[in-house]
Structures are given as structure tokens and as C-alpha cells.
C-alpha positions in Angstrom: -24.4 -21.3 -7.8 -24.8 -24.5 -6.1 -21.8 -26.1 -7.6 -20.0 -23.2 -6.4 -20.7 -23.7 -3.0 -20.5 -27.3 -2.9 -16.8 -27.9 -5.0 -14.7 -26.1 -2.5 -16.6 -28.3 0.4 -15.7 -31.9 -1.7 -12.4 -30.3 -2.5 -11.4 -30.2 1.1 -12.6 -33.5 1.8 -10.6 -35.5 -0.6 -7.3 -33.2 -1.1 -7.4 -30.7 2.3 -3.4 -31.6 2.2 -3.0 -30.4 -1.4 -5.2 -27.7 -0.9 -4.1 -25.9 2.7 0.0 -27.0 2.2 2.5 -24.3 1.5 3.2 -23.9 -2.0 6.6 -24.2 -3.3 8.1 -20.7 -3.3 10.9 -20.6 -5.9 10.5 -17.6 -8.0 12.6 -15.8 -10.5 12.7 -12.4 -10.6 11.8 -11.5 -14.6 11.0 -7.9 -15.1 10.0 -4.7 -13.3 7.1 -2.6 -14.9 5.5 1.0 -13.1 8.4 -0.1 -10.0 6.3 -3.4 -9.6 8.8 -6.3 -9.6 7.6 -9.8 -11.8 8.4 -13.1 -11.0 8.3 -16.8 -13.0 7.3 -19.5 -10.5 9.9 -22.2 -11.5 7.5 -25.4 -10.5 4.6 -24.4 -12.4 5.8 -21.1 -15.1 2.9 -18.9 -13.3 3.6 -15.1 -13.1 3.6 -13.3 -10.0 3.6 -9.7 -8.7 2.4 -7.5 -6.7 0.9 -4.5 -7.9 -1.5 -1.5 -7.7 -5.0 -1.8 -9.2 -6.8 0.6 -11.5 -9.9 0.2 -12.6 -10.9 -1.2 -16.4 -14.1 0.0 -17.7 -13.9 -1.3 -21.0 -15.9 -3.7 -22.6 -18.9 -2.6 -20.9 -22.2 -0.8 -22.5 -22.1 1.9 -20.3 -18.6 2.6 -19.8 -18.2 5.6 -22.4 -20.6 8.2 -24.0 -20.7 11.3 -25.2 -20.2 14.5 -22.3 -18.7 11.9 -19.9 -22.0 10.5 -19.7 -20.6 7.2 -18.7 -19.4 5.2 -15.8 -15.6 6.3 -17.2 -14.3 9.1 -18.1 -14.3 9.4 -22.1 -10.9 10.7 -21.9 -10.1 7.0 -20.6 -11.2 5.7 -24.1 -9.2 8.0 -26.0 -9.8 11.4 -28.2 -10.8 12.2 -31.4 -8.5 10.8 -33.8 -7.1 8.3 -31.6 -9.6 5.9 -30.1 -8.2 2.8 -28.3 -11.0 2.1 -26.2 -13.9 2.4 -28.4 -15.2 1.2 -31.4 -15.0 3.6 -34.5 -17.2 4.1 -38.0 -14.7 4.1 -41.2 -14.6 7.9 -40.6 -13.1 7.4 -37.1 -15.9 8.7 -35.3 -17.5 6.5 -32.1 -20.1 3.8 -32.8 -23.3 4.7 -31.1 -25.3 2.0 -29.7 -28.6 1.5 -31.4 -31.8 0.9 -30.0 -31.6 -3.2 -30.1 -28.1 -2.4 -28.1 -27.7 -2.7 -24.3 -27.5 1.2 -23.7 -29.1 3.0 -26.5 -27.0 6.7 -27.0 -23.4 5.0 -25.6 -20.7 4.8 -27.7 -19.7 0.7 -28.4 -16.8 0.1 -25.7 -14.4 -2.6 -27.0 -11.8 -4.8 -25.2 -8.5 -6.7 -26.8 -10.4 -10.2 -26.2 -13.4 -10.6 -28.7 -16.2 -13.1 -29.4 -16.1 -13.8 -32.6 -19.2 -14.4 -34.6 -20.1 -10.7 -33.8 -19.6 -7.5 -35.3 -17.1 -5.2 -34.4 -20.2 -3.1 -33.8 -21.9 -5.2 -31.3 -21.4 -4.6 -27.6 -21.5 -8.5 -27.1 -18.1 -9.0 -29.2 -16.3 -7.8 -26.2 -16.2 -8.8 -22.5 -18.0 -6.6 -19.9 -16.3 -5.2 -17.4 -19.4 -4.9 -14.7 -20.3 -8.6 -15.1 -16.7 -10.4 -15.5 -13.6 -10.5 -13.8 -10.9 -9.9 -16.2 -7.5 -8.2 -15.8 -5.5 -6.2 -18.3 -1.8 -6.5 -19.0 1.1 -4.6 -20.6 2.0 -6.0 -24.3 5.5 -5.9 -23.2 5.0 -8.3 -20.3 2.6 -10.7 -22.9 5.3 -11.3 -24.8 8.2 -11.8 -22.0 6.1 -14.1 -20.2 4.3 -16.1 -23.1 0.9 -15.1 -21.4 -1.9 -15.4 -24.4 -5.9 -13.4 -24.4 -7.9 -15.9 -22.4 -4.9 -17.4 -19.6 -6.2 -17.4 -16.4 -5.6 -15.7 -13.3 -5.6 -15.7 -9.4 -5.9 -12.0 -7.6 -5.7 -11.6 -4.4 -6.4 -8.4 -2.0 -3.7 -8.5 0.9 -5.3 -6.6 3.2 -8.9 -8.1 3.3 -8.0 -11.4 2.2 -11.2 -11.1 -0.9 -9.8 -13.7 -3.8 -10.6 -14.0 -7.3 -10.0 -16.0 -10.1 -10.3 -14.1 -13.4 -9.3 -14.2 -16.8 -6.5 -11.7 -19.1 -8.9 -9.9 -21.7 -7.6 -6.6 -22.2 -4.2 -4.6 -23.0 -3.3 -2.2 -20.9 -1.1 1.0 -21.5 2.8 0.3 -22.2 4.9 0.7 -18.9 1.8 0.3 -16.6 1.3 -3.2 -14.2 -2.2 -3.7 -11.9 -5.2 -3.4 -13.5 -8.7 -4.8 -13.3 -12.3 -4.8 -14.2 -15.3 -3.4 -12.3 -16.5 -7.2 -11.5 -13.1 -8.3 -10.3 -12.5 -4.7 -7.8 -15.9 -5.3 -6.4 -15.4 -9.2 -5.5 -11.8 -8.0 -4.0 -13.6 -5.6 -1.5 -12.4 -2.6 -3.8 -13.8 0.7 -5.4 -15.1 -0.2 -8.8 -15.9 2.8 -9.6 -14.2 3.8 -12.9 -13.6 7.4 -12.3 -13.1 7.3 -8.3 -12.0 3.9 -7.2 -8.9 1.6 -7.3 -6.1 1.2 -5.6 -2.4 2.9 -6.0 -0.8 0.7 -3.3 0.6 -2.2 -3.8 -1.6 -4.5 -2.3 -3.2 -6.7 -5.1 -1.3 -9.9 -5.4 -1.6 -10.9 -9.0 -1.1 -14.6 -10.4 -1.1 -15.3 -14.3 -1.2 -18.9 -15.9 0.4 -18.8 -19.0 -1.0 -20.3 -22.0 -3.9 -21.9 -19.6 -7.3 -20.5 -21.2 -8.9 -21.0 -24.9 -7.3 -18.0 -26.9 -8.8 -15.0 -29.0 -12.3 -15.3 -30.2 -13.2 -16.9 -26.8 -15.6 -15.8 -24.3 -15.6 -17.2 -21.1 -18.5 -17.5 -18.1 -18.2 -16.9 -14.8 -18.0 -20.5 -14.0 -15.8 -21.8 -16.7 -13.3 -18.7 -15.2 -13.6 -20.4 -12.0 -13.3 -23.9 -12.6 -10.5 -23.4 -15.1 -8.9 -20.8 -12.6 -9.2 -23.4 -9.5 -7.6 -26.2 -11.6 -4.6 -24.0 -12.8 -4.1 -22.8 -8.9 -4.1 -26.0 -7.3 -2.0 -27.9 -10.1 0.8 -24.5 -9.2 0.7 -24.9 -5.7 -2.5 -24.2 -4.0 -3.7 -20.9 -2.2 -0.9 -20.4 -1.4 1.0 -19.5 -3.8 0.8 -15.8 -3.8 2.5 -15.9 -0.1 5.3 -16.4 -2.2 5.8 -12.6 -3.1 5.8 -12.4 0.8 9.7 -12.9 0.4 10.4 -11.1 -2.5 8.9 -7.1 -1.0 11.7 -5.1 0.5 11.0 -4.1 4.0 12.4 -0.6 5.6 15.1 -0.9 7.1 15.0 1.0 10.6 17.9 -0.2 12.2 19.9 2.6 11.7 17.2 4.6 13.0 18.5 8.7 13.5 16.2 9.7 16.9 15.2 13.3 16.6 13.7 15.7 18.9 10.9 17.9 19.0 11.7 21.3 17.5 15.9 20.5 17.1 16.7 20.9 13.7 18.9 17.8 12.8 21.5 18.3 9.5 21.5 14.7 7.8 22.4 12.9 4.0 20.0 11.2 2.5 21.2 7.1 2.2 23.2 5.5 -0.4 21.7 2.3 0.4 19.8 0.6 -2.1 16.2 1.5 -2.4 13.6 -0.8 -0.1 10.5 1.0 -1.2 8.8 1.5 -4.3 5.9 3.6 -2.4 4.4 4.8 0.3 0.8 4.4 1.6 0.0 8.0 1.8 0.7 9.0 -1.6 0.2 8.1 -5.3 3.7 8.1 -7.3 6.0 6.0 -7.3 9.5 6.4 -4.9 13.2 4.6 -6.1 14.5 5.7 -3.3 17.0 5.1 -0.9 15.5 6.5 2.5 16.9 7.5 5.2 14.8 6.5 8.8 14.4 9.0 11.5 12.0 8.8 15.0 10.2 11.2 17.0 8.7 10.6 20.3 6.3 13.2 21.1 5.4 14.6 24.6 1.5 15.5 23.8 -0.9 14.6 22.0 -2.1 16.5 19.1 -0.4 17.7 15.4 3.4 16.5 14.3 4.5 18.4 10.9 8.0 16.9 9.5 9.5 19.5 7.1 12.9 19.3 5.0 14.8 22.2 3.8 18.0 22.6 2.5 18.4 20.2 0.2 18.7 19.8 -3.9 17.9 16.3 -4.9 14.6 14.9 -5.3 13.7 14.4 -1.7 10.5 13.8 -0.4 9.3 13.0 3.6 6.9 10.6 4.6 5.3 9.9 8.8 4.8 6.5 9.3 3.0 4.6 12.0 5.4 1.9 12.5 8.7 0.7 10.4 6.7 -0.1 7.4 6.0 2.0 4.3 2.2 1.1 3.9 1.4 2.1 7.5 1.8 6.2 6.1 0.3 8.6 7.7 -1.6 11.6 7.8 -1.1 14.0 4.5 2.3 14.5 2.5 3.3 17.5 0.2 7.1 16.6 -1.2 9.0 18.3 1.4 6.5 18.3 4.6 4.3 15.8 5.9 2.0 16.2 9.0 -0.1 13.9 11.0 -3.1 15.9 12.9 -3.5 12.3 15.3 -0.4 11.8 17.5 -0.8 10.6 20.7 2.1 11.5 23.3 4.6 8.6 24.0 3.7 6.7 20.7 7.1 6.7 18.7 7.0 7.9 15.0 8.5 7.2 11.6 10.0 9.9 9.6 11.6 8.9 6.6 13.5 10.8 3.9 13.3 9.4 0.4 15.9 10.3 -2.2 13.7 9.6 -5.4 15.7 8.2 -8.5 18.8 8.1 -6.1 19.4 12.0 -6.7 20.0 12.3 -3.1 22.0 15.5 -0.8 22.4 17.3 2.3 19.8 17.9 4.1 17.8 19.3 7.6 14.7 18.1 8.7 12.8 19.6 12.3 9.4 18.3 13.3 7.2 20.6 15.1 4.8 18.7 18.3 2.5 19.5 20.3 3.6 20.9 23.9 2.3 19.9 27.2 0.9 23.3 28.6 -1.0 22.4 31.7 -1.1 20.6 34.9 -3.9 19.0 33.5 -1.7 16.8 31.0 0.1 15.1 33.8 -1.5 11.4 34.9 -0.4 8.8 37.2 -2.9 6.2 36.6 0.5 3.4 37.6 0.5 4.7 40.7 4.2 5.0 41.0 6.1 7.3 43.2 9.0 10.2 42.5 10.8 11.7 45.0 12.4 13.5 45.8 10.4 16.9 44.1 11.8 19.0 44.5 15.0 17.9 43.7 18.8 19.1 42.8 19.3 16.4 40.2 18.9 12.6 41.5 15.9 11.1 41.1 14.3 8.0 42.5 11.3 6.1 41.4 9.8 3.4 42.7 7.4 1.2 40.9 5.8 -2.1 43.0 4.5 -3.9 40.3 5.6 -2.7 37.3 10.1 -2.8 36.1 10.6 0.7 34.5 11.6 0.3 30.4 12.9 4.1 29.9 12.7 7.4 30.8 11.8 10.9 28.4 12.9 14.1 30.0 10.6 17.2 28.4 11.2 20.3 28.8 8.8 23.4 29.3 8.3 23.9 25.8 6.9 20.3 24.8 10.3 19.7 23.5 12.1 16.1 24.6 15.7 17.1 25.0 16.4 13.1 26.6 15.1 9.7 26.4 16.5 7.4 29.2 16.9 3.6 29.1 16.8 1.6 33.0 18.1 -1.0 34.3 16.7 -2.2 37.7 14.9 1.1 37.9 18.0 2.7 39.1 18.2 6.3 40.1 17.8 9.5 36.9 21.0 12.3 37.2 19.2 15.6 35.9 22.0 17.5 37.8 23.3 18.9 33.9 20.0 20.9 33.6 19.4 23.9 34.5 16.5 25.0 37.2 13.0 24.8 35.9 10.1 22.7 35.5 10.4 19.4 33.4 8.2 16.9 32.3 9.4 13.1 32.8 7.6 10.5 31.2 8.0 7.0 32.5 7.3 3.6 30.5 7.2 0.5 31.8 7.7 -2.8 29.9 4.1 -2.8 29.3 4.3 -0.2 27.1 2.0 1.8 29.9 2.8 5.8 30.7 3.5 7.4 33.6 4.0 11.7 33.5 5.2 13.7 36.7 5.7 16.9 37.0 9.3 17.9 38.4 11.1 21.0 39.8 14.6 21.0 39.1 16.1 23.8 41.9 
């Protein structure tokens, strides 16, 4: 433990350039596996993605045992007749541990990377999932990328920051990418838990050193994972590295943003532009796309529900935050999503994704929240209208404050105008009819202003 605390310290002292310079980002794109795209660092021949991350239970004592008496499900191990993730008798029935074994009454968990000297029997032939970080890759991608039992890895969580170096000692299921032990979740800030915890977004940057650690029949400890890890990272590029895949993630593109209104049923196509999201942070499967962008601005505060009808490809609708697929909100259900937490003025998200490109006609409305009282109505800016009432021309005057747009709402909640100033010139509501409206000012602070207006 101390020589884990001191190395990074010397480290910094004698190569902070080496260790805190951006790393060379020249990547070439090699394979895409579960919608997660893979990339060969050309300087150093690491692999790179950025992926989900599922929990790995093998290899530990406890992970499997009869009546789902372990951390995992048994399912997760296999089924009678075809056990992958246990060890078997000649009859093909589950090794029971012993009473000289770890966890007396568990069935023997086994992972791809072994000790040798042991017996297939022996819980200590294989490498624990609770005490080591290891990750587990597709045989497909082992072979495509040269990547041997024992290489070692860097793993990264992007949201938190949490690193880890760990080591590849398991084989995960064909045609799935991001997938980790108990040991490594836990040091990434991560549910461990087998049967509740992981991650399905893609938020787990993964870096693979090729033909780096010892091979099959090879343990490895804690700290031989970390010094060997810390030597393969810094002779690829540093820390940095993984900011490399920074480059390579489509973004959403809003700038052909479709502004809808409260209530108004809008009749769109989903796009034919190539897909710029692989998924969304509010659900767990996996989107081609392309998507088409809308926005909503509601009036009030309170419950937004974006539905889509009419329509017969695979379309599904998503409410997001901001223009960026992992800021989802709220719950989604294929062909309505709705967020129970919007706050009036805040502008929304929707987007239409045409899974697998089967994309068609559609319409999409989004029910808000209405403004029903008096009580709704603030002026905290202290700017004034006038005149109210008023047969159509408006004038506001703001002291300290340049006016950024206007939102005309109606009686029902429902925005039926959004208004962009210039030199807080005069609003023409002659074109509406008489009634009460609702006009929501914003400044270029972003700060809210509502009156209350008669239209005679």
C-alpha cells in the first residue's frame, strides 16, 4: 500500500510532462460490437472503446450456488447441460465446494484465465471477481485485435472520473462489448452487484494493451496489475489517452431543430441522416437510428408527455435535457416518453429515433402543464408592460436588463408564439383575437419575467 501511494508522487516529480501531456490521438476505427465502435491507437497498437459495463461474477467462491443462492444469478452460469460458467463433474453436473473450499455448498465458479498447478476443481485455479479487477472480452474481438488472457488494461468511468487498471481474464458472450468484475465496478464508483448493478450507458472508457501481460496459466496480484498497467499506459500516451474517444462519439445534431408547441399536433418524417446515437440515457437497448430533433418550451411547470402515433417503422421518442443523448429524461415506453419535472421556460429535447433506419411518416403532440392562476404570474425583474390593456402593441421597458425573446401563451397553457428582440422593440399581438394571454419575457440572463395581458 505504501508503494502505491508513493509511485504516482515520484512519478510526477521526474516525468509530470510525460505524465499530464495530451496523448497522441490517432485512432483507427476497427470493428463495432453490441453498437460500441473499436479503435487501434496507431502510436502504441492499444484498443480503445467506449462501452456499457455489466457485471462479471465469475471466478469467485460465492458467485453461483444452487436456488440462486449466490451473489449471481445461476442462470448467468449456464443450465443444465450447458455450463459455461461453472465447473462440471464428468457427468456434467456442478462441482460443489468442499469443506477445505472457500464457500462450502457453492458450486466451483470458473473463469477463461487459470492458475495452473491447480485442479480444475479448486476455486483458486481461477481469478476472483470480488478481489481483482479483470475485464471480459468477446472471442471475436481477441482474435481481431491480437489481445492474449493476461494483456492489460486501463478503464475509465467518464462521469466520475474513478480509473482502474485491470487485467483481460475472462470471455465474454459473442456479439457483446463492456464488461467487468465486481472489484473493478466498485473501484470505478459502480454497482457491483451481480444481479442489480452495472451500467448500460456508454460511459466506461475501455483501454486494452495487446500482448502486454504473461499469458494463460498466470495469475496476477493487485500490484503486479498496477505496475504492469501504469507502465503500458504511460509508454501509449499517458492518462490521457482515453480522451481520445472524445472525437470519435457522434453528437446530436440539433441544428435543424423542428420547434413544437404545446398541445399542436405536428406531422413530421423521421431523418435519413446517418445515425448519431447508439443510445439513449433513459433506456437499455440499443438505437441505430437516424433521429429527428424537435423542442418544446413549456409555459408551467409540472408534467410534459411526448407521444407518436401514426407511424409504421420502428420509431421510438426520447425527452432530453439538453442536445445530448445521455442527458434523457424522465421514463420512455417506445412511442411516449414523459418527464414529471419540467420547469416553465426551460426548453426541451424531443427526439424521434428511427431504429435500424426503418423510418416513416409520423405525428408527435406533447401534452404541458397549463398556467391556471394569477398566482403563476411573477415579476421578480421588475420590468414594466404597458399598455394593459391593450389592442395589440405592446411596449416593455426593462432598465437593467436587454430583452432576449418573447413566448406568447395562451389561456390554455398552450404557447402559440415565441418572439426574438432586438433593442427591446415594441410586440404586435394585433392577429389575436380578445382574451387573456400569458407573455413570458427572457432576458439575456436567461432570467423570466410573466405578465398577465388583456388583449381587447
Amino acid at each position: 500500500m505504501k508503494t502505491k501511494l508513493l509511485f504516482p508522487l515520484i512519478f510526477f516529480v521526474f516525468t509530470s510532462i510525460n505524465v499530464y501531456s495530451q496523448a497522441v490521438c490517432d485512432l483507427t476505427y476497427l470493428t463495432t460490437i453490441e453498437g460500441f465502435d473499436v479503435y487501434t491507437h496507431n502510436p502504441s497498437g492499444a484498443i480503445l472503446y467506449r462501452a456499457k459495463m455489466s457485471i462479471d461474477a465469475d471466478g469467485c467462491p460465492r458467485a453461483y450456488g444452487p436456488n440462486n443462492s449466490g451473489l449471481d444469478w445461476t442462470a448467468n452460469a449456464g443450465s443444465p447441460g450447458n455450463w459455461w460458467g461453472i465447473v462440471t463433474d464428468g457427468n456434467g453436473d456442478p462441482i460443489i465446494q468442499g469443506a477445505g473450499d472457500p464457500y462450502p455448498g457453492m458450486y466451483v465458479s470458473s473463469t477463461s484465465l487459470v492458475q495452473s498447478g491447480y485442479l480444475d476443481s479448486n476455486p483458486l485455479r481461477y481469478v476472483d471477481s470480488e478481489n481483482i479487477p479483470y475485464i471480459a472480452l468477446p472471442s471475436a474481438l481477441q482474435s481481431l485485435a491480437n489481445i492474449a488472457k493476461g494483456d492489460l488494461a486501463y478503464v475509465r468511468n467518464t462521469t466520475n472520473g474513478n480509473t482502474s487498471f485491470a487485467y483481460f481474464a475472462d470471455t465474454g458472450p459473442g456479439g457483446k462489448l463492456g464488461e467487468g468484475s465486481m472489484f473493478l465496478a466498485s473501484a470505478l464508483g459502480i454497482n457491483s452487484s451481480p444481479k442489480t448493478g452495472g451500467t448500460s450507458q456508454p460511459i466506461i472508457d475501455y483501454v486494452v494493451f495487446p500482448q502486454s501481460g504473461l499469458g494463460q496459466g498466470t495469475h496476477l496480484t493487485l500490484s503486479q496489475i498496477n505496475s504492469m498497467g501504469q507502465t503500458e499506459l504511460t509508454a501509449a500516451g499517458g492518462i490521457t489517452l482515453p480522451n481520445c474517444l472524445n472525437a470519435q462519439t457522434p453528437t446530436l445534431d440539433c441544428s435543424n431543430t423542428v420547434v413544437l408547441t404545446c398541445g399542436v399536433t405536428y406531422s413530421g418524417a423521421s431523418s435519413t441522416a446517418a445515425s448519431n446515437v447508439s443510445t439513449f440515457g433513459c433506456n437499455t437497448w440499443t438505437e441505430t437510428g437516424p433521429e429527428r430533433v424537435h423542442s418544446i418550451t413549456p409555459s408551467a411547470s409540472g408534467t410534459i408527455t411526448a407521444t407518436i402515433s401514426n407511424f409504421t417503422g420502428d420509431l421510438d421518442v426520447y425527452i432530453l435535457a439538453s442536445c445530448d443523448a445521455t442527458d434523457c429524461l424522465g421514463t420512455v415506453s417506445s412511442s411516449s416518453a414523459t418527464y414529471s419535472n419540467a420547469v416553465a421556460g426551460n426548453t426541451y429535447y424531443v427526439v424521434v429515433d428511427a431504429d435500424d433506419g426503418s423510418g416513416s411518416a409520423y405525428d408527435i403532440v406533447v401534452t404541458c402543464p397549463t398556467v391556471t392562476s394569477i398566482d403563476d404570474i411573477s415579476n421578480a425583474n421588475k420590468m414594466i408592460l404597458y399598455p394593459n390593456p391593450t389592442t395589440g402593441i405592446i411596449q416593455i421597458d426593462s432598465k437593467n436588463k436587454n430583452i432576449d425573446k418573447v413566448i406568447i401563451i395562451n389561456q390554455l397553457g398552450v404557447v402559440i408564439e415565441i418572439i426574438t428582440l432586438e433593442n427591446n422593440e415594441p410586440i404586435n399581438i394585433e392577429q389575436y383575437a380578445s382574451g387573456i394571454y400569458f407573455l413570458k419575457i427572457i432576458d439575456t440572463e436567461k432570467q423570466s419575467t410573466f405578465f398577465k395581458v388583456i388583449k381587447e
